[in-house]
N, C-alpha and C positions, 0 to 999 in steps of 0.2 A: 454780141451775145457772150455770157456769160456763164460758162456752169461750174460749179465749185462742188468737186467729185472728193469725197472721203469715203475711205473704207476703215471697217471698224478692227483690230486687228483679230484675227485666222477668220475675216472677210475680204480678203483680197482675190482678185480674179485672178493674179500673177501674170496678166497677160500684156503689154501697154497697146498692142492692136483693140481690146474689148474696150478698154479702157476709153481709148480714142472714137471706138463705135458708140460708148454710151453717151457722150458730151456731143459728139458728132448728130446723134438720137432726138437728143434735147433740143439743138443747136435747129434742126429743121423743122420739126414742130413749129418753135417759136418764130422762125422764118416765114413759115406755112400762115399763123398765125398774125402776120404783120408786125411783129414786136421783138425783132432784132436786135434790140437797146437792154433789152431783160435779162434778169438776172434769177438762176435758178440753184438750189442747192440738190443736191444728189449723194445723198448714204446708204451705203452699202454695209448691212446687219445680217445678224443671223435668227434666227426662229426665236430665240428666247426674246434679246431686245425689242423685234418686231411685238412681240406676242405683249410684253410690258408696255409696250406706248398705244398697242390698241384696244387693251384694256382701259387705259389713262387717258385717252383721247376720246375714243370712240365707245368705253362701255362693254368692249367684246372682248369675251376671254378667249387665247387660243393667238397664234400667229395668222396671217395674212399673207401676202405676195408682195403687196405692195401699199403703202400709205401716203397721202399727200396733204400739205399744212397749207392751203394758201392764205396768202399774206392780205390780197385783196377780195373784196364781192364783187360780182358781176358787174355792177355799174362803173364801179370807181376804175375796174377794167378797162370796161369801152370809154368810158371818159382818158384815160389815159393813152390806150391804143388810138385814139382820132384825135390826140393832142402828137404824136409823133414824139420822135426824140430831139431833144436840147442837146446843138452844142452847147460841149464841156457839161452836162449835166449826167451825174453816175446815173448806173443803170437803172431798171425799174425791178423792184424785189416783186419776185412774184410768188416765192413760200420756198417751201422744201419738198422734195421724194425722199423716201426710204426705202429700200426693196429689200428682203431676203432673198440673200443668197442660196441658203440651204433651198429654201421653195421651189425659187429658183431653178436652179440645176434639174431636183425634182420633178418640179415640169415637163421643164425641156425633154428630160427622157420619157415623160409621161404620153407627151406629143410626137415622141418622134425629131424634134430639131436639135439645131446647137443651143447649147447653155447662152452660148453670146447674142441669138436670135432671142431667146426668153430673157434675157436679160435689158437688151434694148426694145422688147414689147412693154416690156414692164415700165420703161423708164418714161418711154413715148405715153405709156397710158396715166401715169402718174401725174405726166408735165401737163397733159389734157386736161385733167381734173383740175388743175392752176388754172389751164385759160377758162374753167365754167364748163368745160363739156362734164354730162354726166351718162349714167345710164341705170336710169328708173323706171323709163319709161322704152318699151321697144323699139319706136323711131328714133331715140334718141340713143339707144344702143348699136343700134345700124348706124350709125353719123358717127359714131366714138371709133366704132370698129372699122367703118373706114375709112379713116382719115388713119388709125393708128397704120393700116394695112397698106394703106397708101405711101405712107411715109416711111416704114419698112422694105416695102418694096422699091425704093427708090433707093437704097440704102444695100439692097442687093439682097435683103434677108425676105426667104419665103416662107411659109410655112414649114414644109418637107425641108430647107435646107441643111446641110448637116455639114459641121467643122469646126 
């Protein structure tokens, strides 16, 4: 597994514990996932940047939490995910996340938790939108919500936690 974590600069979490939770975040997902071999990008913005790409991207003015670029569609997924992984063959690109930080933070006190809990929800929910989970529909919001809850909490991070 693979995650290539950039922060954008006065977006740093300053912490290398968060740091290591948010790759660590990505890291089980994709475990969870069957796709171990993947390869995922993780940026770390502030409200403005975010608010410019989801404009650019998606048509929506105003910042966001979080954005996800995936590389593949659904099929070309599962067709890879029940291909496994190649010795010696590089990872599988599966897009990019973006998260604000400002949001972010925001959040977390909005919630009641730690920033590093809203931070790795976010990253976890981002990476999910790569593998094809969405949530349009309410069962499919219940499946998103917990698999993310799932994998936070294995992670040690609960709702209420706070640090």
């Amino acid at each position: 597994m693979t995650v290539l974590l950039s922060e954008l600069p006065g977006c740093e979490v300053g912490d290398d514990r968060v740091r290591e939770l948010l790759v660590g975040a990505v890291d089980m997902a994709l475990e969870r996932a069957g796709l171990p071999w993947a390869e995922v990008s993780l940026t770390l913005v502030d409200d403005a940047e975010i608010a410019r790409l989801n404009g650019e991207y998606r048509g929506v003015h105003g910042p966001t939490d979080v954005l996800s670029f995936p590389l593949l569609e659904a099929d070309e997924l599962a067709v890879q995910a029940a291909r496994g992984a190649s010795p010696g063959a590089p990872p599988l690109l599966l897009g990019d996340v973006v998260i604000s930080v400002e949001r972010a933070f925001r959040q977390a006190e909005e919630y009641g938790h730690s920033a590093a809990r809203e931070l790795a929800f976010l990253a976890v929910h981002g990476t999910l939108h790569l593998l094809g989970y969405d949530h349009e529909r309410p069962e499919d919001e219940a499946r998103m919500m917990g698999e993310t809850e799932a994998i936070l909490a294995a992670l040690g991070l609960t709702r209420r936690q706070h640090g």
